[in-house]
VOPAGU-2260 file (C-alpha; in pm, 1 decimal, decimal comma):
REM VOPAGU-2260
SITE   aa  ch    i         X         Y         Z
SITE  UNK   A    0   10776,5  -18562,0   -6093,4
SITE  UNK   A    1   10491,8  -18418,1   -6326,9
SITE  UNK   A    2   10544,1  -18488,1   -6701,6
SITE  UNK   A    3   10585,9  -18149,0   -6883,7
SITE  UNK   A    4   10608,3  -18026,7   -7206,1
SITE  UNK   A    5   10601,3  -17710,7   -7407,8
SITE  UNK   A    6   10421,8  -17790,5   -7722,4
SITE  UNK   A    7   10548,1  -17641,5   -8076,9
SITE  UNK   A    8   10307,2  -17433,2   -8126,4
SITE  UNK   A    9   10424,8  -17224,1   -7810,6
SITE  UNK   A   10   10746,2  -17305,6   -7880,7
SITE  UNK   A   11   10739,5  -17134,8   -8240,8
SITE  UNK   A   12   10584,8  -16827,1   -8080,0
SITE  UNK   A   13   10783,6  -16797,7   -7795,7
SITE  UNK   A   14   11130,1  -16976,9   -7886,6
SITE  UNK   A   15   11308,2  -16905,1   -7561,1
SITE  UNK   A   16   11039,7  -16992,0   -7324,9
SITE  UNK   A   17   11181,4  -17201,0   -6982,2
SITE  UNK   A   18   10973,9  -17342,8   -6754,2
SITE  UNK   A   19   11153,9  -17447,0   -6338,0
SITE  UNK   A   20   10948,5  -17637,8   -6192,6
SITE  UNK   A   21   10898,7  -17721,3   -5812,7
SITE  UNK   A   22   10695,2  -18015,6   -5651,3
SITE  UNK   A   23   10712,2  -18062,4   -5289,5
SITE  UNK   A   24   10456,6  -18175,0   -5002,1
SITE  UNK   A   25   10351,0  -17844,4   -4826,3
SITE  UNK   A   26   10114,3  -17806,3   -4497,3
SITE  UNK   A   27    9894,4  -17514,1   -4557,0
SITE  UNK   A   28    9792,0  -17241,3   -4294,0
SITE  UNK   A   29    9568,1  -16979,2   -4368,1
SITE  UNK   A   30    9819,1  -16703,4   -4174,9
SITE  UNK   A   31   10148,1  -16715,3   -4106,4
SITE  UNK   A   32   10275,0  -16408,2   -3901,2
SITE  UNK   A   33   10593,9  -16408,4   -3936,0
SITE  UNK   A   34   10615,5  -16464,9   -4360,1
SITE  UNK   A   35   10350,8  -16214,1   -4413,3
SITE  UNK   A   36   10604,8  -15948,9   -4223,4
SITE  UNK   A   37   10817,0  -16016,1   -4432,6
SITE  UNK   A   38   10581,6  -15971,2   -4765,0
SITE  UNK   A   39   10470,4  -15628,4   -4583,6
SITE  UNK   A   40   10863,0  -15553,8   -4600,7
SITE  UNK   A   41   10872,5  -15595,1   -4932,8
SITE  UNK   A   42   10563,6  -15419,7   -5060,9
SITE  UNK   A   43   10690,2  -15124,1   -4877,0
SITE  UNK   A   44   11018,4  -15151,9   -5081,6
SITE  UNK   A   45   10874,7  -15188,3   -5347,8
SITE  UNK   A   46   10635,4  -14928,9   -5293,9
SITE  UNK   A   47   10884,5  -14668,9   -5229,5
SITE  UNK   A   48   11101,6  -14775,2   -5547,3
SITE  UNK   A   49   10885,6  -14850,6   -5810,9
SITE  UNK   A   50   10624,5  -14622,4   -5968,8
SITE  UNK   A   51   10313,4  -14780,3   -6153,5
SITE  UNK   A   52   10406,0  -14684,4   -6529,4
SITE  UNK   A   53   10719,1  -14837,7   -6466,1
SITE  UNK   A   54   10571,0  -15180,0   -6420,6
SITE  UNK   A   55   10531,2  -15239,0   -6813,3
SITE  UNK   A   56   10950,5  -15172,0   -6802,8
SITE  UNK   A   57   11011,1  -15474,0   -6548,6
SITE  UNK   A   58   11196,8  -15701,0   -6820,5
SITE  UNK   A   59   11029,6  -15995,7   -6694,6
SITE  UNK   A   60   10715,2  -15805,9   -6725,8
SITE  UNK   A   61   10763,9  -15668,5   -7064,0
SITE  UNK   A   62   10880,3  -16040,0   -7169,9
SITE  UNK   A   63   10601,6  -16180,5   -7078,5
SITE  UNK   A   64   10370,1  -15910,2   -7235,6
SITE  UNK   A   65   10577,9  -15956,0   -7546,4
SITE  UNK   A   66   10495,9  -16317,6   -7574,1
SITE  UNK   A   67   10109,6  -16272,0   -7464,5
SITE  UNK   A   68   10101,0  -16067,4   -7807,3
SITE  UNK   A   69   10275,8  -16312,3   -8032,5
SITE  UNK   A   70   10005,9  -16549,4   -7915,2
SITE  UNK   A   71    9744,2  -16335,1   -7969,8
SITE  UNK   A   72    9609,5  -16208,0   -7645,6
SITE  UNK   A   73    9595,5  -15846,6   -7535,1
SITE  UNK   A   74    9809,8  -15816,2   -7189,5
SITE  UNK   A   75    9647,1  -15508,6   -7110,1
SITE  UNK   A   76    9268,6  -15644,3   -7155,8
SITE  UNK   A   77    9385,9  -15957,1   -7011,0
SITE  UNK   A   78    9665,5  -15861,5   -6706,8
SITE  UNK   A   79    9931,1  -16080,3   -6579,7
SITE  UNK   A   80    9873,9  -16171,0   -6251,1
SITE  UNK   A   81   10223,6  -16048,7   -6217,5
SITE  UNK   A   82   10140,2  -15718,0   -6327,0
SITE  UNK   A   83    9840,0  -15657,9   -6146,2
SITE  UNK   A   84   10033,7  -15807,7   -5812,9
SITE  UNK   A   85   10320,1  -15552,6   -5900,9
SITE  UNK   A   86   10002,8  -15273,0   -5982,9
SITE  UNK   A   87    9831,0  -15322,6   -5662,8
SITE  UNK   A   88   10186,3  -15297,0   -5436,0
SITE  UNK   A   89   10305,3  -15023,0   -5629,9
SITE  UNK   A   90    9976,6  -14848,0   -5543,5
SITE  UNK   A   91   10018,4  -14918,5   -5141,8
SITE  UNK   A   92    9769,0  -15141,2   -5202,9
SITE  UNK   A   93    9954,4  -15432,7   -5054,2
SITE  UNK   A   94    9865,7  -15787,0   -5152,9
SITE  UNK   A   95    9569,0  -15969,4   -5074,8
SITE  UNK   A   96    9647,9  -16249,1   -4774,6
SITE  UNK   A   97    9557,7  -16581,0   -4897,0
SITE  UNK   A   98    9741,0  -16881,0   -4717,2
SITE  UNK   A   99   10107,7  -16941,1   -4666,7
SITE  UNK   A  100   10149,8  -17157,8   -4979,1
SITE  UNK   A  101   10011,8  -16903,2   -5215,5
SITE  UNK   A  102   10138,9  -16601,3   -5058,6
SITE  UNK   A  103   10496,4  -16744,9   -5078,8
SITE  UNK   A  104   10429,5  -16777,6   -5454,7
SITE  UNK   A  105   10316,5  -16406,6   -5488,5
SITE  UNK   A  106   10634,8  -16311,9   -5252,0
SITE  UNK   A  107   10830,9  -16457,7   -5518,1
SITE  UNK   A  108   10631,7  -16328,7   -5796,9
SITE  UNK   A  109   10646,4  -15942,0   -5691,2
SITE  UNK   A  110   10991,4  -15969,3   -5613,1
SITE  UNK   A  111   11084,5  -16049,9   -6000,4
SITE  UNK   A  112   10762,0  -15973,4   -6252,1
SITE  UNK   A  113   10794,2  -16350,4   -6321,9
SITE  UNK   A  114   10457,4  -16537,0   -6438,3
SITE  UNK   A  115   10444,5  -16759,8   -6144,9
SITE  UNK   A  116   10159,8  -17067,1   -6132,5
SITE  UNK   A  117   10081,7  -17254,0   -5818,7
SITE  UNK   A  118    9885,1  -17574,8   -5844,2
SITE  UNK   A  119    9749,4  -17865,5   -5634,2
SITE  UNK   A  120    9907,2  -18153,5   -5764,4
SITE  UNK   A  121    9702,6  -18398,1   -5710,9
SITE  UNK   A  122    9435,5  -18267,2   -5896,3
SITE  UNK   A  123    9637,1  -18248,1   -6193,1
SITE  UNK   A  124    9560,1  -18521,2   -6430,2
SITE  UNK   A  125    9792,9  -18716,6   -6567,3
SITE  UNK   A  126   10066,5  -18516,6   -6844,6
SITE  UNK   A  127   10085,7  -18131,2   -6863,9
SITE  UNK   A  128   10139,6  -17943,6   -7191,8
SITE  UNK   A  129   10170,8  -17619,1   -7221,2
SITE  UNK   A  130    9993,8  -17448,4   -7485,7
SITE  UNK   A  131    9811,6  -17157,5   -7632,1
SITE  UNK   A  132    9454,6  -17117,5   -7599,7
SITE  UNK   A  133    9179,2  -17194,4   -7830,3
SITE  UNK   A  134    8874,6  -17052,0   -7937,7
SITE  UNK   A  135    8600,4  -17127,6   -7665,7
SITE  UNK   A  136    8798,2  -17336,8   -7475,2
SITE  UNK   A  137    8664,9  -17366,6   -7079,4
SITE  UNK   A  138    8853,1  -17231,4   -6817,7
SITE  UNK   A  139    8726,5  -17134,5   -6463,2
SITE  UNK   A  140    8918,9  -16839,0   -6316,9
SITE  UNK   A  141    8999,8  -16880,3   -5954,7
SITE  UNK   A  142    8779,7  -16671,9   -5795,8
SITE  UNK   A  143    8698,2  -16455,7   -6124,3
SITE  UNK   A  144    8459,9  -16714,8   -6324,0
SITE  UNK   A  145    8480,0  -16785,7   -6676,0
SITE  UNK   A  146    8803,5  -16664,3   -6843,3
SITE  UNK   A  147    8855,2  -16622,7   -7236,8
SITE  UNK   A  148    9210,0  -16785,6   -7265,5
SITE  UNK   A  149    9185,0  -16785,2   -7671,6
SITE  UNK   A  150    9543,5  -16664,8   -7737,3
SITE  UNK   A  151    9655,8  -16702,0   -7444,9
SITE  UNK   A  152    9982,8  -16920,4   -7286,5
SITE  UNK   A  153    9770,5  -17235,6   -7102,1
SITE  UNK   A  154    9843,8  -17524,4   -6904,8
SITE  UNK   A  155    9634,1  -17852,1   -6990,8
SITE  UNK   A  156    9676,6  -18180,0   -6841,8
SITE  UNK   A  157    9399,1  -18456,0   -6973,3
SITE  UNK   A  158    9107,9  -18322,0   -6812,9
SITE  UNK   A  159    9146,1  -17974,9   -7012,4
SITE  UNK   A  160    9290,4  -17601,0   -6947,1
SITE  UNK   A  161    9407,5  -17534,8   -6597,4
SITE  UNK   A  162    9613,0  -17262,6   -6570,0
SITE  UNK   A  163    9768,8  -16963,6   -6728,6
SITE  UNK   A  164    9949,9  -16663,5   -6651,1
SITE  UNK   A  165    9652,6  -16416,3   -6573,2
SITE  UNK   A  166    9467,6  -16611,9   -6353,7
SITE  UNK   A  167    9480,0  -17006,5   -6180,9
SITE  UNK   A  168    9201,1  -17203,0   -6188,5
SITE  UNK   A  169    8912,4  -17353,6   -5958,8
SITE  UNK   A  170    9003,9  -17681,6   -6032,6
SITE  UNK   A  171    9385,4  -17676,5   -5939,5
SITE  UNK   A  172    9368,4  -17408,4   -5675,2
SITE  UNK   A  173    9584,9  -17425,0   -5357,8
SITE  UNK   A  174    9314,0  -17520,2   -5071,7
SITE  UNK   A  175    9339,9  -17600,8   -4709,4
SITE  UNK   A  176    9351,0  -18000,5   -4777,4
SITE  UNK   A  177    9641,8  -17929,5   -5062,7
SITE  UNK   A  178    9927,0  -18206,2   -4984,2
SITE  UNK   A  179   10097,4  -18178,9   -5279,0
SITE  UNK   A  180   10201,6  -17875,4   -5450,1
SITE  UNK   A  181   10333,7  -17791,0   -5798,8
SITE  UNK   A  182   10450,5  -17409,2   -5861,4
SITE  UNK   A  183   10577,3  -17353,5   -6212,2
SITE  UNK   A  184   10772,6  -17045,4   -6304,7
SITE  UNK   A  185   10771,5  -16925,1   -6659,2
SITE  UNK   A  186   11083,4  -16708,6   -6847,1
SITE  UNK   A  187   11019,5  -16634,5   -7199,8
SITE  UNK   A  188   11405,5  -16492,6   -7201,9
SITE  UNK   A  189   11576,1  -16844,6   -7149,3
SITE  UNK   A  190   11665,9  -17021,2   -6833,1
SITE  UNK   A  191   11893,5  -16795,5   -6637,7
SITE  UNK   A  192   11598,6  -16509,8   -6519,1
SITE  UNK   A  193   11471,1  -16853,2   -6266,1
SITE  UNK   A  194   11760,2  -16985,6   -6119,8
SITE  UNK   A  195   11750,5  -16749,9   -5771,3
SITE  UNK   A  196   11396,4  -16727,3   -5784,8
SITE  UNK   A  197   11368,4  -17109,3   -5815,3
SITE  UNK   A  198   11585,2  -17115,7   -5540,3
SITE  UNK   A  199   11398,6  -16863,5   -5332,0
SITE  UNK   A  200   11127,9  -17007,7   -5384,0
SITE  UNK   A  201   11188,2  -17369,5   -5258,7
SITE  UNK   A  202   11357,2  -17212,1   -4969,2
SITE  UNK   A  203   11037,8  -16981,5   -4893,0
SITE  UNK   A  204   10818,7  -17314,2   -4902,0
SITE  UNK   A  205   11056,0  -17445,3   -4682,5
SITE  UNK   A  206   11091,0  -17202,3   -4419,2
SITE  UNK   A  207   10708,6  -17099,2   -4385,6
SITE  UNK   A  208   10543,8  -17400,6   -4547,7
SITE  UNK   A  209   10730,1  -17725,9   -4360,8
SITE  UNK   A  210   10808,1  -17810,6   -4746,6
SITE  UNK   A  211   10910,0  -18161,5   -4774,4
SITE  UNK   A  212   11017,3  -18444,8   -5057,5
SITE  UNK   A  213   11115,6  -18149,6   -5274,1
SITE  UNK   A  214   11171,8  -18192,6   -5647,7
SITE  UNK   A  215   11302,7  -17951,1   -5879,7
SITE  UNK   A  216   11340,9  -17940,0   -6285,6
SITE  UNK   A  217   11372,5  -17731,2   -6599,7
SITE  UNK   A  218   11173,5  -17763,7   -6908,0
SITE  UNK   A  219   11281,9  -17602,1   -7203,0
SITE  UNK   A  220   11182,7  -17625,5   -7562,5
């Protein structure tokens, strides 16, 4: 089980920010048939219930754009991946197909608006704080370069910034050799919002990941 905190200075910002937390040993396929059905299922519900100005309204969505502004970041310069997940499915755009780990995480993450993070663990050094970001601080986007995180909610283990809720990082991202993997889901409206998705989640990784020597925690300030 990874040691994590919230440090004070998020804490002050956002006082009812919960973290769950979920480490288990995954495989990783590049396609599974039979989970990405049922993502298609669920863009199309989504598709045919939720208009795009409406996105801004999904409370976990507007929570977490609350708290990106009482750090100091702009969340519509700087989107949630949430958001733009929820932007693209909303536009019957669909998602973009990744590999079963990951997509599982954005299953989760369309279904709520919840700033979801998925990590490899083992390339997570040593204790994780979570944080706002500083002035010039390095962080390499996954698969969108350098990222200005200055106001921004970050993860940092000892090695530096390595994820937030716009974008994951190069360093930390899910690959085809991941063994271990950490997903962390963030509520800035107190613990209840990520009981069922926690739940969902580890039973997603389960069913379509052969999830195994699952651990699961809260983290609260």
């Amino acid at each position: 089980m990874k040691n994590i905190k919230i440090s004070e200075e998020l804490a002050d910002k956002c006082p009812d920010i919960c973290l769950s937390c979920i480490e288990c040993n995954v495989k990783v396929e590049f396609f599974r048939e039979d989970l990405w059905q049922l993502i298609e299922k669920r863009c199309r519900e989504i598709a045919n219930s939720l208009e795009v100005e409406q996105i801004k309204n999904v409370p976990a969505i507007a929570a977490s754009r609350q708290a990106y502004k009482a750090c100091g970041k702009d969340p519509a310069r700087y989107r949630l991946s949430a958001e733009a997940l929820l932007r693209r499915v909303a536009s019957k755009k669909g998602l973009y197909q990744i590999n079963n780990v990951v997509d599982a995480l954005n299953f989760v993450s369309i279904s709520t608006g919840l700033s979801i993070g998925g990590y490899d663990a083992d390339k997570i050094a040593g204790k994780i704080t979570m944080g706002i970001g500083r002035a010039d601080e390095a962080y390499e986007g996954l698969g969108r370069g350098p990222l200005n995180i200055e106001g921004m909610p970050v993860f940092r283990d000892e090695l530096g910034a390595f994820g937030t809720p716009t974008s994951d990082s190069e360093r930390t991202g899910v690959r085809p050799d991941t063994k271990r993997f950490l997903m962390i889901l963030v509520s800035y409206k107190g613990i209840h919002p990520l009981y069922e998705p926690s739940q969902a989640a580890v039973q997603l990784l389960s069913d379509y990941a052969s999830a195994s020597y699952i651990e699961t925690y809260q983290i609260t300030v």
